[in-house]
N, C-alpha and C positions, 0 to 999 in steps of 0.2 A: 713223160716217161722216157723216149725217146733221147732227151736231152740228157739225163739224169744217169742214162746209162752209156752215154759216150761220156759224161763227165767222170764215173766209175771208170772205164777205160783205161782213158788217159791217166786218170790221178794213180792206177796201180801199175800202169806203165813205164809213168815215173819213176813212182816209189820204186819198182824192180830196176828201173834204172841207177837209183841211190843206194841201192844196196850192193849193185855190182862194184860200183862209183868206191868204194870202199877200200875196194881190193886193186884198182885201176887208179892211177897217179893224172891218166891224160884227160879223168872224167870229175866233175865236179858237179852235187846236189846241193840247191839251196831253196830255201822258201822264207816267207816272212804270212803275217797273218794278225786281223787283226778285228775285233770284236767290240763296236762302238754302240754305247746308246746314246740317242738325241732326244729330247726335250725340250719340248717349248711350254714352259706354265705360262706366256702370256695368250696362248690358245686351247680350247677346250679338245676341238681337234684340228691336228693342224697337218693331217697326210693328204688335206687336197691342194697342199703348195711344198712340201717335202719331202724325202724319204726317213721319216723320222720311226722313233724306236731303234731296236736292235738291226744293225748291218754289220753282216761280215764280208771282209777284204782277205782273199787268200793269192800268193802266188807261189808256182812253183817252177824254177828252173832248173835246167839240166843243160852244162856248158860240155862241149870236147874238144879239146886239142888234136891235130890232126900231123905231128908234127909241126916245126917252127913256125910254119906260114901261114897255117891251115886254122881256122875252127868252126867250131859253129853252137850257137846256143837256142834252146827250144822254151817259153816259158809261158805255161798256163795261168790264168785266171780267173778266180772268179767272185764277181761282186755285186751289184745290183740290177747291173745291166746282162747277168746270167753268167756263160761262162765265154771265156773271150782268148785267143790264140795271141798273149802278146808279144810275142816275137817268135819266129826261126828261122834264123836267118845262118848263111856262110859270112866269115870276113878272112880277106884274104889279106895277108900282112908281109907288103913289100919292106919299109921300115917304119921306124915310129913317123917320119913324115906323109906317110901315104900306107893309107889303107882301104880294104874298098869291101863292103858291104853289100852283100844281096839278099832277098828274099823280104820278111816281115819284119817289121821293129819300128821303133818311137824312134821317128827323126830329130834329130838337132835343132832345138828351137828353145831357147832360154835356159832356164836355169832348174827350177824346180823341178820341169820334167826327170832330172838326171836321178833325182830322189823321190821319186812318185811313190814307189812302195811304203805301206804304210809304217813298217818298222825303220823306213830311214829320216822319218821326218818327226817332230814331236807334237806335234797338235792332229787330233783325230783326222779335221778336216782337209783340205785343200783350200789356198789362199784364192779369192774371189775370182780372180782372171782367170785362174785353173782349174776352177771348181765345178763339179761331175755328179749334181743329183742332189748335196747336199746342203745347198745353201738354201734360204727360206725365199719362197716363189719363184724354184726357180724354173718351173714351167713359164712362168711369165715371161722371163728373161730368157729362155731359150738357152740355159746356162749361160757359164762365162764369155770369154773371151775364146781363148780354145782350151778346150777340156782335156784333161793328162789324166793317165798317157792317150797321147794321140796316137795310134797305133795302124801303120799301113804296108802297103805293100811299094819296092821300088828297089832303088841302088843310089848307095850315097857313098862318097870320098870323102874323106877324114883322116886326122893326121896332127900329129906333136912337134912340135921343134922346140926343144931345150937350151935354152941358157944360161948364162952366169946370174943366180936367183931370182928366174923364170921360167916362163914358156909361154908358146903363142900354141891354140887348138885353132881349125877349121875346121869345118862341114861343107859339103855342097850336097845336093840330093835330088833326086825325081821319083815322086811318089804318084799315086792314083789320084789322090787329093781326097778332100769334104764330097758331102753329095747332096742333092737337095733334088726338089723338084721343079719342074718346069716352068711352073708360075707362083715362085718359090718367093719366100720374103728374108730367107734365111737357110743355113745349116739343115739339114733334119738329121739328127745325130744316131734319130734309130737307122735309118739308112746305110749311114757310115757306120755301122755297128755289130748290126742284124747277119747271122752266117746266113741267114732264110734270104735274103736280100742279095747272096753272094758277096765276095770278098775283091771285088771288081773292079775296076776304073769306068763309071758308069757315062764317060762322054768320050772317050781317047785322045784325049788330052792331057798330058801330065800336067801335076802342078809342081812348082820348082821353089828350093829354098834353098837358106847357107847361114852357119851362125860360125862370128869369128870371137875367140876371147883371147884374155891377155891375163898372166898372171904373173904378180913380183911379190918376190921377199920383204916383207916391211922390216922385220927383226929374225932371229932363230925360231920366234915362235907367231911372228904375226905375219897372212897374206892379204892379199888384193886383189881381185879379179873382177874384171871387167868385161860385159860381153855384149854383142850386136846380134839381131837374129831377124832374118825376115822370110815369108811366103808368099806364093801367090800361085792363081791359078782358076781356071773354073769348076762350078760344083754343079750346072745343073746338068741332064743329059742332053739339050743341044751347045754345047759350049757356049753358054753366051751371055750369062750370069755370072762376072768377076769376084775375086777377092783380093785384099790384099790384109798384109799383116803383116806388124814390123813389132820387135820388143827389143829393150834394152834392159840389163841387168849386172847388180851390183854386191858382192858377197865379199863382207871384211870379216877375217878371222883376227881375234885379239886373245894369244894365247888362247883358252876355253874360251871365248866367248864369239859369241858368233853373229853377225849383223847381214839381213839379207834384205833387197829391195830392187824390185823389176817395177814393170812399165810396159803394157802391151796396145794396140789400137790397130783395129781394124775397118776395112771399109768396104763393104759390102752392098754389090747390085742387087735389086729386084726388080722383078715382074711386073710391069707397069698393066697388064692385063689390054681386054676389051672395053673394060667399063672400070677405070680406077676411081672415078666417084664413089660408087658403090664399094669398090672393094679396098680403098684407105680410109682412116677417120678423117684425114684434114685434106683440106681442098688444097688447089693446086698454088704454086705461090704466084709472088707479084706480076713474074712474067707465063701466068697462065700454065706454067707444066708444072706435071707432078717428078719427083726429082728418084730417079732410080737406084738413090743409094742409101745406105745409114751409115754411120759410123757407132762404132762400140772401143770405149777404151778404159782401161784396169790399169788396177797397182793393188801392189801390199811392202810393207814394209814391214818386217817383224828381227827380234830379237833373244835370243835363248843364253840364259844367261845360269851358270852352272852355281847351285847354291850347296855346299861339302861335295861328296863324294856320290850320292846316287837322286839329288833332286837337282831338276832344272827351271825355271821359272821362263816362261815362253808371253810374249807382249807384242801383240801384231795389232796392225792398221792395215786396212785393206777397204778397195773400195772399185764399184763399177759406175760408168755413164753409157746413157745410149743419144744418140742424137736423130734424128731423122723421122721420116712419116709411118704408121703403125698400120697393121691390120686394123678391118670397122672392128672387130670382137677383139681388141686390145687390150689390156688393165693398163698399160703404160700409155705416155703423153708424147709428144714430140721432143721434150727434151726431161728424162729421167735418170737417174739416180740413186746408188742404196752406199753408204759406207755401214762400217761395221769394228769394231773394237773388241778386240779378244785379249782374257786374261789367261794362264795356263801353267800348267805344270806337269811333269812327267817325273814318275818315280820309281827309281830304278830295284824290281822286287826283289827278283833272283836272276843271273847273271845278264843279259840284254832284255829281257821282260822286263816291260815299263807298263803302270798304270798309267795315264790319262785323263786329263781332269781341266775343262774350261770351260769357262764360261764367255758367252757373245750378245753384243747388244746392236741390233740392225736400226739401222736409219735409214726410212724408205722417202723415199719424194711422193710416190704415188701410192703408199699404204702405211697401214697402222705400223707404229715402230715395235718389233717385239725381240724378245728372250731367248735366244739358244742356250741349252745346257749341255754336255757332253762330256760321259764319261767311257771308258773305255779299257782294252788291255792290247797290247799287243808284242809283237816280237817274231826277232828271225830263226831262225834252225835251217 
């Protein structure tokens, strides 16, 4: 109840804010929202490995201009993980080369994050590397790679340089980082998540990143962009639990059509414990230890391809690996694997309202191969 009525709050808070927003030029309301159902008919039931059925995706922001240098943007959400403060932060805008960000926000890391809202993307989902609750086991998998938005607290520098049909973006950043626990095998994302948990740097250790891209003119109507993005940092509370995480990403626009395709891998210490017999599945290797890391690495490649005027036809490949030794109560193997193939389409109802409509076929290394269905509606205001 408690929850339920700070989310009341807020949401008429807003709203009183967009209404003001009306009459005020320096204020700006926007929201996007989005109402998906999943199905899996290759399971009788299948909510002890997804968030399947009906999930709603809502955000809602409220940006201000504070004069030329000044602003600042506040943006709630909420989605399966309850309701979540995604960003409010100040950015202070020396020029377009240099800008500098404080407070809460989804840091600079690839590409997709920049479209996380479900009205800016056209398939219900998030592509596997990114993916947040909704891919099939994906308790197994401890989700993706890193889940978007990644949403933290810090100060990051960023900045445009324009030229003759391009420009180059930077980021650099220090955030609180991931969190996990002490004798941790991984991430624990309710952690990183949880306002009950506080919104905290839970070792005092920042963790630090920087993504750079490059964008050129192909023709009047076609670009290129190319980009690097990496993090690192610790996640448990005595700093001593590493990660790292590097992605590359690649977005060709061809007049309407649109081609996207990243690459993320990360590599991650654990807790070798008192008694790691007992608390890995496989024993130690050829030179007697057991190895305190895994590696985890994703891709998707997908393609949206605009068929008249209000249908898009959407064709993605995506896929995750995990390498490394497991908890004993694992379902995954030392060396695991899922791709997945999505068909889709989006159709455009009444002005940005789009239906939703794909279908997904998983390929597991370590389980039965099954059936996503997905339909949906969404759109911004």
């Amino acid at each position: 109840m408690r929850r339920t009525a700070i989310a009341l709050v807020l949401t008429t808070t807003l709203l009183s804010a967009a209404a003001a927003a009306l009459a005020d030029d320096n204020r700006n309301f926007a929201g996007s929202v989005q109402l998906d159902y999943l199905g899996v008919p290759t399971e009788k039931l299948a909510g002890d490995q997804v968030f399947d059925g009906a999930t709603v995706e809502l955000s809602l922001k409220l940006a201000m201009d504070f004069g030329d240098d000044v602003s600042s943007s506040v943006k709630v959400c909420v989605a399966c993980h309850g309701m979540e403060v995604g960003m409010a932060y100040f950015d202070i805008h020396v020029r377009d080369e240099l800008n500098v960000r404080v407070g809460r926000f989804t840091p600079s890391f690839g590409s997709f994050p920049q479209r996380s809202d479900p009205a800016n993307h056209r398939t219900s989902d998030k592509p596997l590397p990114y993916d947040m609750g909704r891919m099939l086991h994906f308790r197994d998998w401890n989700e993706g790679v890193l889940p978007a938005p990644w949403v933290d607290n810090g100060v990051e520098v960023n900045g445009t340089h324009y030229f003759h049909e391009g420009q180059i973006d930077y980021a650099a950043y220090l955030v609180g980082g991931p969190k996990g626990s002490a004798d941790g095998f991984d991430f624990d994302y309710t952690l990183s998540r949880s306002g009950e948990r506080y919104y905290v740097d839970n070792n005092s250790q920042p963790s630090v990143g920087a993504r750079f891209a490059g964008t050129t003119e192909l023709s009047e109507t076609s670009l290129l962009t190319l980009g690097a993005s990496g993090m690192a940092g610790f996640y448990d509370p005595e700093a001593e639990l590493g990660f790292v995480v590097v992605g590359a990403d690649l977005t060709l626009r061809l007049d309407k059509i649109f081609v996207r395709a990243e690459y993320l891998l990360r590599r991650t210490e654990m807790a070798i414990g008192d008694d790691p017999a007992g608390r890995f599945k496989y024993g130690p290797g050829v030179d007697g230890t057991f190895a305190n890391y895994s590696l985890r690495d994703g891709f998707y490649v997908e393609t949206e391809v605009p068929i008249g005027e209000k249908f898009e036809l959407i064709g993605r490949w995506d896929g995750l690996r995990r390498f490394g030794n497991v908890a004993a109560t694992s379902a995954l193997r030392s060396k695991s694997a899922m791709l997945r193939y999505t068909l889709g389409g989006a159709l455009k109802v009444k002005g940005n309202l789009r239906i939703k409509a794909s279908v997904e076929q998983y390929d597991f290394s370590d389980f039965d191969d099954e059936i996503g269905l997905h339909l949906g509606l969404a759109g911004p205001f």
